[in-house]
VOBA-565182 format. One record per residue (C-alpha): residue in one letter; x, y negated, z. Coordinates in pm, whole numbers, padded with zeros to 5 digits, always signed. Layout:
N
AXYZ...
This chain:
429
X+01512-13630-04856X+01303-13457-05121X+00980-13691-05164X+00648-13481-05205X+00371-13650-05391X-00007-13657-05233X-00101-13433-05540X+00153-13193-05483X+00066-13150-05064X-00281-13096-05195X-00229-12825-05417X+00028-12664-05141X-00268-12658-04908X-00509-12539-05172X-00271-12203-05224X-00225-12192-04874X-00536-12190-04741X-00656-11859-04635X-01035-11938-04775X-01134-11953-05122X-01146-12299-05232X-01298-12384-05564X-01390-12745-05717X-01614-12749-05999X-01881-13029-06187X-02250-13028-06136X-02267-12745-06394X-02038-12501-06248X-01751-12552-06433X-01449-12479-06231X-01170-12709-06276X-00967-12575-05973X-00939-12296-05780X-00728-12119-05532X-00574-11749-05513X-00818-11653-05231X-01130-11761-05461X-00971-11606-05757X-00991-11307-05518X-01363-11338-05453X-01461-11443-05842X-01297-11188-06025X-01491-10883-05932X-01851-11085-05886X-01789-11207-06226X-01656-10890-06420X-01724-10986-06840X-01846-11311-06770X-01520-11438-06656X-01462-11745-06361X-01452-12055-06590X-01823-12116-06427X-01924-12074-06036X-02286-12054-06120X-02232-11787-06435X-01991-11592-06166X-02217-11552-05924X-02502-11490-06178X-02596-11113-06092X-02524-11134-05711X-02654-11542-05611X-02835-11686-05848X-02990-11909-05609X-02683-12138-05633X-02738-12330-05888X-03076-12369-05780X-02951-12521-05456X-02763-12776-05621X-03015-12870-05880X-03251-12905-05556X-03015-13137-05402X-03134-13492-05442X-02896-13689-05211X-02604-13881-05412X-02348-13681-05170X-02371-13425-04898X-02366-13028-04764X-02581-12841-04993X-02531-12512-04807X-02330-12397-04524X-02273-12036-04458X-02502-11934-04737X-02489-11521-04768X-02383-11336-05080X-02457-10975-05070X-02221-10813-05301X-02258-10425-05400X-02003-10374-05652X-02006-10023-05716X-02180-09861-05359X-02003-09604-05228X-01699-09611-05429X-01370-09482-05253X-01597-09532-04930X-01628-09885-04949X-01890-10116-04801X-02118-10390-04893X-01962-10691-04942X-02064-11003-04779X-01964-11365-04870X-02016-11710-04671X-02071-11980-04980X-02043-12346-04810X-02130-12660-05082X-02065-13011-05077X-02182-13255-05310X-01898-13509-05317X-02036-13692-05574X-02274-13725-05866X-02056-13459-06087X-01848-13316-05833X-01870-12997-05590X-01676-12853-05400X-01734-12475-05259X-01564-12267-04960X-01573-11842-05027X-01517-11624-04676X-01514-11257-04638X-01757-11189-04368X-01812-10862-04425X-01719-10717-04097X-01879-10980-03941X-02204-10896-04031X-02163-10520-03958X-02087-10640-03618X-02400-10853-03592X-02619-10569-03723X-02511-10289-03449X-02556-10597-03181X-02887-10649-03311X-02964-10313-03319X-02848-10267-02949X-03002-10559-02824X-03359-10421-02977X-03248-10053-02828X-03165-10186-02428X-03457-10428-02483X-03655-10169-02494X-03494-09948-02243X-03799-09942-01961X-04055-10041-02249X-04260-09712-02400X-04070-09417-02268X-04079-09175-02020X-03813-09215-01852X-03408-09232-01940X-03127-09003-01780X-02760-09085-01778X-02454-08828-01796X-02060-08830-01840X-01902-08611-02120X-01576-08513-02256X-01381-08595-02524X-01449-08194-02650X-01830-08221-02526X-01843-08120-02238X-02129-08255-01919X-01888-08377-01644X-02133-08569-01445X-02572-08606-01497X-02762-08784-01297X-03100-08655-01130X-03285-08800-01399X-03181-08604-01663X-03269-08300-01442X-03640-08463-01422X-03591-08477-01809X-03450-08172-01945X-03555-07906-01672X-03166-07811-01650X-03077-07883-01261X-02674-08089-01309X-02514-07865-01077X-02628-07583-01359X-02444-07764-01689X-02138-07935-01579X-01932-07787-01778X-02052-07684-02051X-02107-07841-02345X-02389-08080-02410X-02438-07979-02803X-02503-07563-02603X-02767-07716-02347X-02981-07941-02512X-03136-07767-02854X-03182-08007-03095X-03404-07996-03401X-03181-08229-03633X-03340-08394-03903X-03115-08404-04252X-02979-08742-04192X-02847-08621-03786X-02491-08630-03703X-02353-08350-03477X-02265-08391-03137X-01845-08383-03226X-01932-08659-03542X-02196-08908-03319X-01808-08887-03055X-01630-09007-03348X-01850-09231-03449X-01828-09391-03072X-01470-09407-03073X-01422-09591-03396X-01750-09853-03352X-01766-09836-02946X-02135-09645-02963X-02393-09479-03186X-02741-09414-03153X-02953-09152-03296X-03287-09032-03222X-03501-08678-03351X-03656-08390-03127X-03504-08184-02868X-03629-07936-02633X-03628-07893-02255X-03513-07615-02050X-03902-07456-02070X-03896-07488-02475X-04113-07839-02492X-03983-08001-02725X-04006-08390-02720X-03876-08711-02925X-03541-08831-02789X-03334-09104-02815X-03001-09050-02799X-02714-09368-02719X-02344-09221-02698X-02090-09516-02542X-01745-09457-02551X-01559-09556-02251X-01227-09724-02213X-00975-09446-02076X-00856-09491-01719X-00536-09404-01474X-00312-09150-01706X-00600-09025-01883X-00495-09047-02282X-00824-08988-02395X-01162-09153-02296X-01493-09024-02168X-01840-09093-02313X-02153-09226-02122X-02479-09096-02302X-02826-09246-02225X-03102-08961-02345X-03452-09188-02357X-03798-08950-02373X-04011-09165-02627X-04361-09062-02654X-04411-09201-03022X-04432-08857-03235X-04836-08817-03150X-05066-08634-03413X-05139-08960-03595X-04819-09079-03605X-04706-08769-03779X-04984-08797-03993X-04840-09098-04120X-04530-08987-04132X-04598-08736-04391X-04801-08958-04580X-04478-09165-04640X-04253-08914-04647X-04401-08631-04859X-04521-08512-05176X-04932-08573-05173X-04907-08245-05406X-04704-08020-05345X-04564-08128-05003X-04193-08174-05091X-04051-08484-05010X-04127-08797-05172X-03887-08958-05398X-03835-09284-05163X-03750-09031-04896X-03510-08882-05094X-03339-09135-05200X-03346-09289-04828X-03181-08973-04694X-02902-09006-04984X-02851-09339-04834X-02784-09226-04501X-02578-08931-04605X-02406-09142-04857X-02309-09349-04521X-02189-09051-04307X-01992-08968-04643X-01809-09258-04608X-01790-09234-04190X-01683-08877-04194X-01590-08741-04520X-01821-08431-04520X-01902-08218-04781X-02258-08372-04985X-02448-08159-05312X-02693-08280-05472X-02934-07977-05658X-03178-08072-05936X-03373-07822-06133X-03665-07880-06413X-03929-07616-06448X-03883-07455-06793X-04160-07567-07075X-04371-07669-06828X-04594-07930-07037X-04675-07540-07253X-04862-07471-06880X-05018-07744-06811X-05159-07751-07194X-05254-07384-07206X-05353-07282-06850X-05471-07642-06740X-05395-07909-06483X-05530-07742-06168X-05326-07434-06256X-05000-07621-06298X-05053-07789-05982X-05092-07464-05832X-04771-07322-06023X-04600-07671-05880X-04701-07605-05489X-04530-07204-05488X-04250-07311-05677X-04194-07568-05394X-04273-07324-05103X-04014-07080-05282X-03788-07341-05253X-03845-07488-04922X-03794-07108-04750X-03458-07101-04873X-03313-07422-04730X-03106-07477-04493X-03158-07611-04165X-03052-07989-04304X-03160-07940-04668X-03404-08160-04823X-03624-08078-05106X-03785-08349-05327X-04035-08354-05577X-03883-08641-05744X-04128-08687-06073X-04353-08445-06240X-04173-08111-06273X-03872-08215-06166X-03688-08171-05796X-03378-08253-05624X-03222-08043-05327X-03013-08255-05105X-02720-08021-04889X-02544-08211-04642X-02223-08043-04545X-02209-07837-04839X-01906-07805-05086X-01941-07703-05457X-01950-07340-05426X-02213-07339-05176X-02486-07512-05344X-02390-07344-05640X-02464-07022-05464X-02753-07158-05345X-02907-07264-05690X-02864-06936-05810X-03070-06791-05527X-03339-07083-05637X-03329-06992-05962X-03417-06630-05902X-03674-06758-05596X-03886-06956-05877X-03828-06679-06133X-04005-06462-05882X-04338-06676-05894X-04634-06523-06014X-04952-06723-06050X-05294-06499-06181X-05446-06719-06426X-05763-06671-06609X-05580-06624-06911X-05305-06357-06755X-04990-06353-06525X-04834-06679-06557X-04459-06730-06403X-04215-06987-06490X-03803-07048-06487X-03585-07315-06392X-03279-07494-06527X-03030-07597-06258X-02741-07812-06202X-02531-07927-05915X-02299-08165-05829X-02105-08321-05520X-02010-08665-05390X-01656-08627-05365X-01701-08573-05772X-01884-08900-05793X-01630-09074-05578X-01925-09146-05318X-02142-09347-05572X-02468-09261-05521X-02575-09366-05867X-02289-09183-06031X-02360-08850-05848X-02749-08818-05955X-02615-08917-06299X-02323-08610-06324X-02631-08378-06168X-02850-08514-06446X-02574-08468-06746X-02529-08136-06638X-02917-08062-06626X-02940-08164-06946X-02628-07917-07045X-02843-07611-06895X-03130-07651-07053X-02960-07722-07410X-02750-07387-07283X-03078-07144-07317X-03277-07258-07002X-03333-07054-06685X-02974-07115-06599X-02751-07255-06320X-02510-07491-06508X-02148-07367-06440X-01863-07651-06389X-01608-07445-06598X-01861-07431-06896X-01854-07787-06943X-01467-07814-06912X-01416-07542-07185
């Protein structure tokens, strides 16, 4: 028989153990460690290195050492299930936040101990439960009234209830059949999935829920929530059917689009606001990652612009600002957003367009703001624009690194000549 020392069990267990494990002193420094908290330290840490839990931890829980410095009892549980949020590089190769359960013990007056989960899916699970729970809790609370129907796999209304008639104006009888995304006309905002990606969606996470405004069989149009359930397939059926709820919320009154566009838009000029923007990257960022579809990011600089504003004045500029952005606006598309996103400068965000469409689209821009003509005291004033695109397969689905390619290449137009549309090729030659 092979004897096995105490020491040596323990530091079996220690690499067995499917948690990270780490011992350190009241300082942080870690004198042992397992794989699994090697695992977790590594990329938190990056330069710093994992000699010290507190230094590790430094950019994403700083809080830690605070806890323990806090802790006045000789021996005890410091924390238990204590959250790290970790966003290591968001969006990259379609990967989500990070989350972390930190448990510490004090075991004595220079020694910790500290536990490491992965509880990331976890707490993607409690936010769509919270997130029903609000939505059914609310479900006879505000609205008009709910209607229920059955569709296919492929779309299609097999079954509607007589509240949806009451709803929509379409008797059932009238769209079984045919396909839900056909009946119901639906103004989509530029975060809105399509009918065939909010099925997907369902599949993979069980439901999804969406809301924006749709109109009724007479043209009304009204605000409507939108729940899509996926359903467990029965007898010899290989694929399953989907139960959708369709809620008629009466919350999109004048006021409350009044302030709605006060925290959405552009004070000036009317564009959207740059915490819009960037909220609507978020959300596309996520479908990016759902779905895979095509994103483009547009930004464009108004040429010399300062020379206006200096020679013409302030009101004229602002003038100048508000057609360049009507120029703009006409020539989106249905899920485009333009931004005003800092003085002269906008960014055009195209969901479900590749390369070669938003460059197209930039060029027609271009020549759009090229076409401006403002009558100033002084003479005809017009103004150009320098242009640059770029997508988020490019950026590898990093938010931050796509505005930054769109921003290098800006920069390349306007050191090109100005009044240009930068070209890919250009800057690999």
């Amino acid at each position: 028989m092979t004897y096995t020392s105490g020491e040596e069990e323990l530091l079996e267990f220690l690499y067995a153990c499917p948690i990270g494990l780490i011992e350190c002193n009241a300082a942080g420094e870690i004198g042992l460690m397992n794989p699994h908290a090697m695992q977790h330290l590594l990329p938190l840490a990056g330069p710093r290195g994992v000699s010290n839990l507190f230094s590790a931890c430094e950019d994403h829980a700083p809080e830690l050492k605070s806890l323990v410095e806090a802790f006045a009892l000789p021996t005890g549980r410091i924390c238990d299930g204590h959250r790290i949020f970790v966003d290591l590089a968001p969006g990259r190769n379609g990967a989500k936040q990070k989350v972390l359960a930190c448990t510490l013990v004090k075991l004595g007056s220079d020694r910790l101990m500290a536990t490491l989960t992965d509880i990331s899916h976890q707490v993607v699970q409690e936010n769509r439960l919270r997130q029903a729970d609000t939505w059914f809790a609310t479900l006879l609370d505000g609205v008009n009234g709910y209607a229920a129907l059955t569709i296919t796999p492929d779309g299609q209304i097999a079954a509607a209830d007589t509240c949806f008639a009451r709803q929509t104006g379409y008797k059932p009888a009238d769209v079984t059949g045919h396909n839900l995304a056909d009946v119901l006309s639906t103004d989509l905002p530029g975060g809105d999935l399509r009918l065939d990606e909010q099925l997907a969606i369902a599949v993979r996470e069980g439901w999804h829920l969406q809301e924006g405004w749709q109109q009724r069989a007479d043209g009304e149009r009204y605000w409507c929530q939108r729940l899509v359930v996926a359903r467990s397939a029965r007898d010899n059926a290989t694929l399953p059917r989907f139960s959708v709820v369709l809620r008629d919320v009466p919350r999109r009154d004048a006021a409350t689009e009044d302030v709605r566009r006060l925290l959405t838009c552009d004070h000036l000029t009317g564009a959207a606001n740059r915490r819009h923007f960037s909220q609507a990257m978020a959300r596309e960022q996520q479908s990016w990652r759902e779905l895979r579809q095509s994103l483009s990011l547009v930004v464009l600089d108004l040429d010399h612009f300062k020379a206006v504003n200096d020679t013409h004045g302030h009101p004229v500029g602002d003038t100048l600002l508000c057609r360049v952005t009507e120029a703009c606006i006409a020539l989106l598309p249905p899920r485009g957003i333009f931004a005003r996103l800092g003085g002269e400068e906008f960014g055009v965000l195209l969901p479900r367009y590749d390369r070669d469409q938003a460059m197209e689209l930039a060029e027609r821009l271009r020549e759009a703001i090229a076409d401006v003509v403002i009558e100033a005291q002084s003479g005809t004033l017009r103004v150009t624009a320098s242009l640059a695109c770029a997508t988020l397969d490019e950026a590898e689905g990093s938010v931050e690194g796509l505005i930054a390619l769109a921003d290098k290449r800006l920069y390349s137009a306007k050191h090109a000549g100005r009044n240009r549309v930068f070209v890919v090729e250009t800057e690999a030659a």
